[in-house]
C-alpha positions as CSV (number, residue, x, y, z in Angstrom):
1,X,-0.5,-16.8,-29.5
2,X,-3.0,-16.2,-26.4
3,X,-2.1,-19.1,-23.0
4,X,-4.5,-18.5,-19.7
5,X,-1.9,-19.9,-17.0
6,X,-1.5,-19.6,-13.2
7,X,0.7,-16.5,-12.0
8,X,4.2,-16.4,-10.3
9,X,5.9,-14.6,-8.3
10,X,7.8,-13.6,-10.8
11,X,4.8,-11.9,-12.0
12,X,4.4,-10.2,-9.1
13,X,5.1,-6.6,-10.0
14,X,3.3,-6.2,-13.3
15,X,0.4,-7.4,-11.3
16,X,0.6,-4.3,-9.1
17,X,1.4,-2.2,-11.8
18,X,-1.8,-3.4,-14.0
19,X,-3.8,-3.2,-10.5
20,X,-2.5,0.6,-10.3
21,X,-3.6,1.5,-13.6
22,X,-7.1,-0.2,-13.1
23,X,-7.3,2.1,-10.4
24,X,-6.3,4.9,-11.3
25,X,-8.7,5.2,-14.2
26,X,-11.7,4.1,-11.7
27,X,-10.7,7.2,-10.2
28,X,-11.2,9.1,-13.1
29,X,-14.6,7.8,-13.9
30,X,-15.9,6.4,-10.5
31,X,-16.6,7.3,-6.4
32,X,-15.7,4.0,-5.8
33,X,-12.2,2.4,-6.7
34,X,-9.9,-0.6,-5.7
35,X,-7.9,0.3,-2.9
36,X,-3.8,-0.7,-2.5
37,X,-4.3,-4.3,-2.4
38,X,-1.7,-6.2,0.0
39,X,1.5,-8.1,-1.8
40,X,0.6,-10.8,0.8
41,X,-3.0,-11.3,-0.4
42,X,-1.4,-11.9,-3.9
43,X,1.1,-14.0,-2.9
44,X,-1.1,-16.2,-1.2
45,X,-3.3,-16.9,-4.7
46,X,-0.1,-17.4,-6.5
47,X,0.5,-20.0,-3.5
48,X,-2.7,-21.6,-4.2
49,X,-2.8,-21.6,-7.8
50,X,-5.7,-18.7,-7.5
51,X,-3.9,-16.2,-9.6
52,X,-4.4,-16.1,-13.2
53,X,-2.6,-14.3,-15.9
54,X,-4.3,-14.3,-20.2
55,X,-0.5,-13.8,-22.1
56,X,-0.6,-12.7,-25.8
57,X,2.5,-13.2,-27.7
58,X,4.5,-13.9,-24.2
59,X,2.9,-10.9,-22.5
60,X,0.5,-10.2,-20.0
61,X,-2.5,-8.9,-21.4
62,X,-4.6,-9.6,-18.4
63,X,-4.4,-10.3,-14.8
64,X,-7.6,-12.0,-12.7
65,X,-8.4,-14.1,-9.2
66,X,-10.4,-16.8,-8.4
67,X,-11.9,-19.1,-5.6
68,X,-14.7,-21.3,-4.7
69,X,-16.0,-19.5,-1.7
70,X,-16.8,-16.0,-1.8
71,X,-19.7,-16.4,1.3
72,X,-19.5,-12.2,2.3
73,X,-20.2,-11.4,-1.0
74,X,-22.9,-14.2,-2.1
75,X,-24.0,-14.8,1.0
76,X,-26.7,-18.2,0.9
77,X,-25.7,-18.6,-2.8
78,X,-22.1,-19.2,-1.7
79,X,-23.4,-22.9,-1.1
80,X,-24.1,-23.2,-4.9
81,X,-20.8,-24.9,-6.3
82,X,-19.3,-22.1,-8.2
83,X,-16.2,-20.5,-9.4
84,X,-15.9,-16.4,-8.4
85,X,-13.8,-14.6,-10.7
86,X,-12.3,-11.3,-9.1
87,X,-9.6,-8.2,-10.0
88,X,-10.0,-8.2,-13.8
89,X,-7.0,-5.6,-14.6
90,X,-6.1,-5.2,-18.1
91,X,-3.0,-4.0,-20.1
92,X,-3.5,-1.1,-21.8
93,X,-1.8,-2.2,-24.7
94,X,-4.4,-4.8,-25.1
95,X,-7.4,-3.2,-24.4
96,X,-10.5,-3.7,-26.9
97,X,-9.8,-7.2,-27.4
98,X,-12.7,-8.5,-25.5
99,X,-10.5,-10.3,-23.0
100,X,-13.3,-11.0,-20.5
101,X,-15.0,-13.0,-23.3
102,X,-11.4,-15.3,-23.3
103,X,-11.9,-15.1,-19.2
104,X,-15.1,-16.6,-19.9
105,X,-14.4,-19.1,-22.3
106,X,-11.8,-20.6,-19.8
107,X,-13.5,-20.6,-16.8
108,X,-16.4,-22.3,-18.4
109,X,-13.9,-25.5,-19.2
110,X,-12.4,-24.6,-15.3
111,X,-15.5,-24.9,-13.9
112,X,-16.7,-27.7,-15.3
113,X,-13.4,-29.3,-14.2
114,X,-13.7,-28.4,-10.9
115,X,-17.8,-29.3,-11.2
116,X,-19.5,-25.9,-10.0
117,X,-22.2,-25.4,-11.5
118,X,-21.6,-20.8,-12.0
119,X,-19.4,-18.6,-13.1
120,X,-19.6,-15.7,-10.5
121,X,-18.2,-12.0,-10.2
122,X,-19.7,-8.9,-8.9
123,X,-18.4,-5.5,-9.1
124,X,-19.2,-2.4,-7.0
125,X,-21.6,0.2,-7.7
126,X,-24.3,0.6,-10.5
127,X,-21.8,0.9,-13.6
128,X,-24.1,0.5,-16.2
129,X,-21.3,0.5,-19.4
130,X,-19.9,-2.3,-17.7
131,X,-23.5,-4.5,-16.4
132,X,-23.9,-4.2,-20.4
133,X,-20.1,-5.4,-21.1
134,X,-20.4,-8.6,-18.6
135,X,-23.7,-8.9,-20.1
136,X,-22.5,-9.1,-23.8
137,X,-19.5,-12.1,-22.2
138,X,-22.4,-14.2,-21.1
139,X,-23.4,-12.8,-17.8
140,X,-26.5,-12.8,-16.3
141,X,-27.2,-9.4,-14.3
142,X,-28.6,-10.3,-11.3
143,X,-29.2,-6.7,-10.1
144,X,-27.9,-5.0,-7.0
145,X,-26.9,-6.3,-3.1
146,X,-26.3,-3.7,0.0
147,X,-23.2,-5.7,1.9
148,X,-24.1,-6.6,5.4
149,X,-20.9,-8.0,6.6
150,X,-17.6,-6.4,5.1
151,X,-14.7,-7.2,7.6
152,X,-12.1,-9.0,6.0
153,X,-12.6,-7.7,2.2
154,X,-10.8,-5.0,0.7
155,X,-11.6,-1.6,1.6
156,X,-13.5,-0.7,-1.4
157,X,-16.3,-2.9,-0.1
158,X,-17.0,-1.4,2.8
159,X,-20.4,0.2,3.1
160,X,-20.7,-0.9,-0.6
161,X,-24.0,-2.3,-3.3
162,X,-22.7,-4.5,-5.7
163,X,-23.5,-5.9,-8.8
164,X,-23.7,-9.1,-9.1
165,X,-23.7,-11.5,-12.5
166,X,-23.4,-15.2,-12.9
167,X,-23.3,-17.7,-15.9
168,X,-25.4,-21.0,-15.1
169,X,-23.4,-24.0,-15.9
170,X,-25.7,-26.7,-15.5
């Protein structure tokens, strides 16, 4: 049984744990890697009902943010009504079960609900095996972007390109 709900803060530490095994196979594969993200910064999105969590059989497979504003990273697109999807971390023990596809598939209905008009995420660098994963979920790759104005996001953005990818709603 697969249910896409908002996290607690009971959930709190197997976030951080999935977050610490995201990064520490980035490390392993990239220059670039999430940095120690801030309890309080979690907390917060569990506050404001930002904090996602994809359970399978009554665990968490997958762990994921979200918001309506994201103006550092999409600069004059940030006025397009959208919904920016951030910190995919997945459970090992579900991996290969093409959970961003089930991200997708809800935030299409969550958008819609919330009328925005794209689904947005970015990631950093020029991964290419992962351009073609998003890609094969329904992403459109909309190619590369030098950040200009970093203070404020997490450290792995500073100084960073990104890739960015929407889904056009409407």
């Amino acid at each position: 049984m697969m249910a896409i709900k908002n996290s607690t803060k009971a959930d709190i530490d197997e976030i951080f744990r999935l977050y610490k095994i995201a990064t520490d196979f980035q490390k392993t594969r990239f220059t670039v890697h999430w940095p120690e993200f801030e309890h309080g910064l979690v907390e917060k999105e569990i506050d404001e009902k930002r904090q996602w969590k994809l359970e399978i059989d009554g665990r968490i497979a997958c762990v994921w943010a979200t918001t309506f504003d994201d103006p550092q990273i999409w600069e004059e697109r940030n006025a397009d009504p959208a919904v920016y999807i951030h910190r995919i971390a997945t459970n090992p023990d579900f991996r290969g079960q093409n959970l961003v596809a089930e991200i997708v598939k809800w935030a299409r209905t969550y958008a819609s609900d919330h009328d925005k008009a794209y689904i947005r995420m970015d990631t950093v660098g020029d991964n290419t095996k992962l351009i073609n994963y998003y890609g094969k979920c329904g992403f459109e790759y909309l190619g590369p972007l030098k950040l200009s104005n970093t203070k404020g996001l997490p450290a792995h953005y500073d100084n960073a390109t990104v890739s960015l990818f929407e889904i056009r709603l409407k």
